[in-house]
C-alpha positions as CSV (number, residue, x, y, z in Angstrom):
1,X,-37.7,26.3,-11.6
2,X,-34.4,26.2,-10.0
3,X,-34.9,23.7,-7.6
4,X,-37.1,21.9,-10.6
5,X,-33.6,21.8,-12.4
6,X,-31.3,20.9,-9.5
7,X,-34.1,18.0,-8.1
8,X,-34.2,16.2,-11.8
9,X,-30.2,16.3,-11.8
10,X,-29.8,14.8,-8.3
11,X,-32.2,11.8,-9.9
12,X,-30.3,12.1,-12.8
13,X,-27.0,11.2,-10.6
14,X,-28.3,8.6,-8.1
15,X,-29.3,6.5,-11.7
16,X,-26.3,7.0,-12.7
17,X,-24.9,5.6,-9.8
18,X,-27.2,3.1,-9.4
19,X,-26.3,1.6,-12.9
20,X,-22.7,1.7,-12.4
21,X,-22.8,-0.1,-8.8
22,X,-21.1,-3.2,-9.1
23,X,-22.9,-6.3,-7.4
24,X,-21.1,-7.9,-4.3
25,X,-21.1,-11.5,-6.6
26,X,-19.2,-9.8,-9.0
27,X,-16.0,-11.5,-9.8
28,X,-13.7,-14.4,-10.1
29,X,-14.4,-17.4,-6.8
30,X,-12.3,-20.3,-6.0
31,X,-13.9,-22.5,-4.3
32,X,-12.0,-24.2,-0.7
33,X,-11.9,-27.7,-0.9
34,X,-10.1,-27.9,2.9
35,X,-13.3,-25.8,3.6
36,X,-15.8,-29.0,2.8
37,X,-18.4,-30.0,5.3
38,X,-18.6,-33.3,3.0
39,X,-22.2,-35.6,3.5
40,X,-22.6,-38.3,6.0
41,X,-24.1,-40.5,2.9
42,X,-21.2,-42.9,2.2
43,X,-20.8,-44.0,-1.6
44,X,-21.3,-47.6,-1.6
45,X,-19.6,-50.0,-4.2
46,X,-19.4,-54.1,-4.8
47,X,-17.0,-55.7,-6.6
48,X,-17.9,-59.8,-6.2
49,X,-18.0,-62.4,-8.8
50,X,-16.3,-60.8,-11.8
51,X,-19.2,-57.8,-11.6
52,X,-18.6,-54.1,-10.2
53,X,-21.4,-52.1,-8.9
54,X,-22.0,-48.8,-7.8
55,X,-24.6,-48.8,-6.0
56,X,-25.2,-44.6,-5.2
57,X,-24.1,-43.5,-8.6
58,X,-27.0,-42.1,-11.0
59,X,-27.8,-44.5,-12.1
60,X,-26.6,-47.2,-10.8
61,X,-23.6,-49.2,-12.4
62,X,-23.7,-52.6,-12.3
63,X,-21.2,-54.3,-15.4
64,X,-18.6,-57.1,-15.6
65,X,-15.2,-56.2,-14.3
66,X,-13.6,-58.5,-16.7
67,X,-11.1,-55.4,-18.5
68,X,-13.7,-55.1,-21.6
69,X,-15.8,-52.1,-22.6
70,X,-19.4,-52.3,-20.9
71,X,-22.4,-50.2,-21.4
72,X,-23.3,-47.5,-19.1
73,X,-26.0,-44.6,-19.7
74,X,-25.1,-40.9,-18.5
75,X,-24.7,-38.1,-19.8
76,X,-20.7,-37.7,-19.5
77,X,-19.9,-41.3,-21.0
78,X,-21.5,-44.6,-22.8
79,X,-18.9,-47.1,-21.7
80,X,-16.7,-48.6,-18.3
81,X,-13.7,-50.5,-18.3
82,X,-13.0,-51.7,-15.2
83,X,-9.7,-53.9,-14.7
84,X,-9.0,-55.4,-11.1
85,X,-5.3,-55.2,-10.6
86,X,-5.8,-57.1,-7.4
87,X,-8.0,-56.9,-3.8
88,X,-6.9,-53.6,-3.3
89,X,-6.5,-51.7,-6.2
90,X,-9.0,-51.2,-9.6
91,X,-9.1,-49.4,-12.3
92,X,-11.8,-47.8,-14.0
93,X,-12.2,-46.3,-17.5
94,X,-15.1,-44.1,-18.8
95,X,-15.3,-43.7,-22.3
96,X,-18.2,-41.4,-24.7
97,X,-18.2,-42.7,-28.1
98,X,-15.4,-44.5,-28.2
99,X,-13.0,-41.3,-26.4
100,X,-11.5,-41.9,-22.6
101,X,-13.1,-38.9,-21.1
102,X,-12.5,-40.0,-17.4
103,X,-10.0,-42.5,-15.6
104,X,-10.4,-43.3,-12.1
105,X,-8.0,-45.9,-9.8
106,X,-9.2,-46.7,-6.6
107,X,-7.3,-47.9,-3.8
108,X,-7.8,-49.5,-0.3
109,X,-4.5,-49.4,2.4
110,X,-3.3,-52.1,4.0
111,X,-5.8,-52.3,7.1
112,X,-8.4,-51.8,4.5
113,X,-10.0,-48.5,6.3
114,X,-9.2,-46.4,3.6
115,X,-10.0,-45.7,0.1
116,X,-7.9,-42.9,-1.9
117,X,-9.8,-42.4,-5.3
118,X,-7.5,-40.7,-8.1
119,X,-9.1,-39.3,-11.1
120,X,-8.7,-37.6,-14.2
121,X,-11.2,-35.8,-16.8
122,X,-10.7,-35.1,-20.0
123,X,-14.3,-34.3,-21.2
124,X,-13.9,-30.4,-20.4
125,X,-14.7,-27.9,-23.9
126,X,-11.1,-25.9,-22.2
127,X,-9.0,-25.8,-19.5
128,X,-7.0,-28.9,-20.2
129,X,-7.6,-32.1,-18.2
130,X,-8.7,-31.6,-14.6
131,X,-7.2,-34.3,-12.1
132,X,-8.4,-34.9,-8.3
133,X,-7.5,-37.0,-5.5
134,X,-10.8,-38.3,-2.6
135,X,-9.4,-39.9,0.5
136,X,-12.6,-41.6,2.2
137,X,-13.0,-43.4,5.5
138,X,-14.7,-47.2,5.2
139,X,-18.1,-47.3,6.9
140,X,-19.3,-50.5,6.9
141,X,-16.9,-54.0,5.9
142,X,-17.0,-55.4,2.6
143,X,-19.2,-58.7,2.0
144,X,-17.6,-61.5,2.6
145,X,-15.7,-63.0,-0.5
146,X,-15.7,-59.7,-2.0
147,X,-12.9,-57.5,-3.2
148,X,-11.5,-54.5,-0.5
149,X,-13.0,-51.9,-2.8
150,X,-16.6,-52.9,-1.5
151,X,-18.4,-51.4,1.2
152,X,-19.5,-48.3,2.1
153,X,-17.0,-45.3,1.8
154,X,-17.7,-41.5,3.2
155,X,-15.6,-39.1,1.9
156,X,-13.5,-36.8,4.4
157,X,-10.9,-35.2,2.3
158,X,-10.4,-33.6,-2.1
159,X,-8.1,-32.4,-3.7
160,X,-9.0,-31.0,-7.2
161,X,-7.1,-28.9,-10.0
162,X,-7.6,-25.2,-9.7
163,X,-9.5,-24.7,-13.3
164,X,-12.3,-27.0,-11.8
165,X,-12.6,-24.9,-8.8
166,X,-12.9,-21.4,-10.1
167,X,-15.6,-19.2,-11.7
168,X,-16.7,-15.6,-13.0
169,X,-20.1,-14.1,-11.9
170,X,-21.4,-10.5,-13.7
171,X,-24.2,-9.6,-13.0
172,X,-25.5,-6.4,-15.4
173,X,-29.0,-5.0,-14.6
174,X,-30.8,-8.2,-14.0
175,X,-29.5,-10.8,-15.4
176,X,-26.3,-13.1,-14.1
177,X,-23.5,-14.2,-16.9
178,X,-21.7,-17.4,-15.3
179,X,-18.6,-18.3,-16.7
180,X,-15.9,-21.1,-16.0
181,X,-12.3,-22.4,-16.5
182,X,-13.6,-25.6,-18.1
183,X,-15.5,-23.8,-20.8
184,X,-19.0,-24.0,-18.8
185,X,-21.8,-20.7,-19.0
186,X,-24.6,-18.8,-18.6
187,X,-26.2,-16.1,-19.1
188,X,-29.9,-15.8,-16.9
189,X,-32.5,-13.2,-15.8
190,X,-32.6,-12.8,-11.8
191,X,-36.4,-13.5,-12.0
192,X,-36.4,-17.6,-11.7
193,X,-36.6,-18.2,-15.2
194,X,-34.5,-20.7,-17.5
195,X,-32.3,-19.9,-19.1
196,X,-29.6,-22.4,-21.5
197,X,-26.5,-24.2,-19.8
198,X,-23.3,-24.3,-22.4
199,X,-20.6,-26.2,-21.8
200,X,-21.7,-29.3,-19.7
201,X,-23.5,-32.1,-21.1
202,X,-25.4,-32.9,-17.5
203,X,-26.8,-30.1,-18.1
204,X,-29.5,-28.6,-20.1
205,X,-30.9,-25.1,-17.7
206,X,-30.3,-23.1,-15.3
207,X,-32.9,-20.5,-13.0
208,X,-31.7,-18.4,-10.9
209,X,-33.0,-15.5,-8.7
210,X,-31.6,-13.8,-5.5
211,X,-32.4,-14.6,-1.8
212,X,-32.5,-11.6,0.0
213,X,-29.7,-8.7,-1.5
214,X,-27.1,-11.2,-0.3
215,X,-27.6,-14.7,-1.1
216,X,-27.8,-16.2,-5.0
217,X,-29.5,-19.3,-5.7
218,X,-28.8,-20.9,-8.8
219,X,-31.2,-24.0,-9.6
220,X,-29.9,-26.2,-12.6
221,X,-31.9,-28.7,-14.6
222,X,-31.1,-31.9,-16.8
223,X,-34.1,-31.8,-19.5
224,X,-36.8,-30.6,-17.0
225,X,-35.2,-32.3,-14.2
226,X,-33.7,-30.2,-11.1
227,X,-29.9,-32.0,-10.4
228,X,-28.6,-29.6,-7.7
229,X,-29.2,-26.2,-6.2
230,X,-26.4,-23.9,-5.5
231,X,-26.9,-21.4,-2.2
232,X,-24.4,-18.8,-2.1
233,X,-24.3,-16.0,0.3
234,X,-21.3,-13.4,0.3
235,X,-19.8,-12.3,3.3
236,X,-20.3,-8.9,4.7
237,X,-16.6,-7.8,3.0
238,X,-17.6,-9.4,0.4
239,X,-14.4,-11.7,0.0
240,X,-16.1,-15.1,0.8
241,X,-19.0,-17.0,-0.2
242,X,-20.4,-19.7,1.9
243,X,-21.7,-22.0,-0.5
244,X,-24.4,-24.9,0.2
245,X,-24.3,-27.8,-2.5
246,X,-28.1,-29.3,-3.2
247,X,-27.0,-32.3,-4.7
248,X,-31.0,-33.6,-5.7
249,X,-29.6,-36.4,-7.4
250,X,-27.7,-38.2,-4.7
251,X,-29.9,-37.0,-2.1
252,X,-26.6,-34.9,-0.2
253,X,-25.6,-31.6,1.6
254,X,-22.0,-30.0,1.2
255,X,-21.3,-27.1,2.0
256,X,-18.4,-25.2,1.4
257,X,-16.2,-21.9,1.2
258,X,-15.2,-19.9,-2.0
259,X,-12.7,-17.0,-1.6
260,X,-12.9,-14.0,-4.1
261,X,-9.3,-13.8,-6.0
């Protein structure tokens, strides 16, 4: 009866512990920029005959570039202003009903090689407005006629405001609560099932189940529609995540670093 007793209290323990263990994803992550492996898929714009395209964006952008409001269809904003300042330099600026929610200048140096992309978004439920600045290497010339801005661009280098790079993972039993500083969440069962996105209007779901006991793969959807896969594998001390970026939409691979804070 003793050893009855004694046996059902050492199982009583080890669920204890069990229940209390915290998960090695647990935690706030900032994500590395510097730590980018960016794609080798350039971005690829025209700007010829009073009209601006971009031709990888999704969808596609093609409007006049004549300083006036112009209809676009995503889910972040309904119109594009784009103003030419001159054959280097444009600016661009997304509006969702009738609200700026992102402004973007683009410039080409001198010899034309480079393009240094500043932005700002304003579209965030909290965290303020985020800012970023892309530096990316020219690929291939611009047509001939065309403005400096045209061509095909492949990002090397970002810079981005901290709130857009950090985020909260919890997970309790078997589900995963995701939370950002932009006002972005979660909450999902481990098992690959969907579960609501709040916070970001690209995005309607989320499934996510676990790889192994250390990799998380977090699948989000746009009604129905898979837009990018997240794989993220913590490091043995569990202070970095390598992250690999699934980006279904454009077709490209990036991976980077986040460091536990």
């Amino acid at each position: 009866m003793k050893n009855l007793f004694l046996a059902g209290l050492l199982a009583l323990l080890l669920v204890s512990v069990a229940a209390v263990a915290q998960s090695p994803f647990d935690g706030t992550w900032k994500n590395d920029p510097s730590s980018a492996q960016w794609p080798t898929k350039p971005n690829v714009y025209l700007l010829q005959n009073g009209m601006y395209d971009c031709k990888t964006c999704v969808p596609p952008i093609h409007v006049k570039a004549d300083g006036t409001d112009q209809k676009v269809t995503d889910p972040y904003s309904d119109a594009l202003n784009v103003k030419v300042i001159d054959d280097h330099n444009i600016e661009n600026t997304f509006k969702k009903d009738g609200k700026v929610v992102f402004t973007q200048k683009q410039s080409v140096s001198s010899d034309g090689n480079t393009l240094t992309v500043n932005w700002t978004y304003t579209g965030n439920l909290s965290g303020g407005p985020q800012t970023g600045t892309e530096t990316d290497k020219r690929v291939a010339k611009a047509p001939a006629g065309a403005n400096l801005i045209s061509g095909s661009w492949r990002t090397e280098k970002a810079d981005v405001s901290a709130e857009s790079l950090t985020y909260t993972f919890k997970v309790n039993g078997n589900e995963l609560a995701m939370t950002n500083a932009t006002g972005g969440s979660y909450t999902a069962k481990l098992d690959g099932t969907d579960a609501p996105v709040k916070g970001d209007p690209g995005l309607t779901s989320v499934s996510v189940k676990m790889l192994g006991k250390n990799t998380l793969e977090e699948t989000y959807k746009r009604d129905g529609k898979v837009t990018v896969i997240y794989k993220s594998t913590v490091s043995s001390d569990g202070k970095t995540l390598k992250v690999v970026t699934d980006d279904k939409l454009q077709g490209t691979i990036t991976k980077s670093v986040s460091k536990k804070q």
